[in-house]
N, C-alpha and C positions, 0 to 999 in steps of 0.2 A: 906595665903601661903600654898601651897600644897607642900608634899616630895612626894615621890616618890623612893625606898629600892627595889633594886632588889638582887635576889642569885645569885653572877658571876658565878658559877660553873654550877646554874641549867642554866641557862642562856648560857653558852656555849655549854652546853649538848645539850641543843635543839637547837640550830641552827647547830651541827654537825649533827645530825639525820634529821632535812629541807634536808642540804648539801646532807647528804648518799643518801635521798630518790631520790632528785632530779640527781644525777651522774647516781641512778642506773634507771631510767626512761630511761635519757642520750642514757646508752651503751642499751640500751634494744631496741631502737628505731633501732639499727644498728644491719643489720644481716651478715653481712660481712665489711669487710678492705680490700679496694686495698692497694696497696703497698704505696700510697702517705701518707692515714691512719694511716699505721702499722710505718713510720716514721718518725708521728705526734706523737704519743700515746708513742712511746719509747724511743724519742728525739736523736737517732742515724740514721747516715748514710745509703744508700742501699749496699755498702759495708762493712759498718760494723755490718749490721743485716746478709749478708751474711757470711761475716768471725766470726760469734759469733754463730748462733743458727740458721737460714736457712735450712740446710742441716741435722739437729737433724730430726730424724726417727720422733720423737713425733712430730714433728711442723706438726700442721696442716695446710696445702694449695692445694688449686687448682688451674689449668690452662688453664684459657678459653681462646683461640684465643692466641695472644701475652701476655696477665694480668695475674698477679699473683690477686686470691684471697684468703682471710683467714676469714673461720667463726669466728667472734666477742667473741662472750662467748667463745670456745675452744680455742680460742687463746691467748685472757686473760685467762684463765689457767695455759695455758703452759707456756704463759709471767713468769707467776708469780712462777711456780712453778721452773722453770729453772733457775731465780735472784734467789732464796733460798740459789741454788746448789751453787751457784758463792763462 
């Protein structure tokens, strides 16, 4: 008969730090969000991305043709740094 004793804790460490590595591979792969994107990632509305942070001086975007786009890493910044504010 074999056992087999693992450390839950080291054991969920490391698969949280797989998880980190692999999300941040993820977002790395992406150098902008269209707007379909940006309301995948923040599970809100295109009016309620409008009526919430949009129009913030800080939000990064540009405007090619009709599309809105948003660099990836700056805008997970500002995501994140603007939910803080909340």
């Amino acid at each position: 008969m074999v056992q087999v004793k693992l450390d839950e804790q080291q054991l969920r460490q490391l698969c949280q730090e797989q998880i980190g590595m692999l999300l941040k591979e993820y977002d790395a792969d992406l150098v902008y969000w269209d707007a379909a994107e940006l309301m995948r990632r923040t599970q809100m509305s295109w009016n309620t991305i409008q009526d919430r942070f949009f129009f913030d001086s800080r939000m990064p975007k540009h405007k090619l043709g009709g599309k809105w786009y948003f660099p990836a890493r700056k805008t997970r910044e500002f995501l994140e740094t603007w939910l803080a504010e909340q």
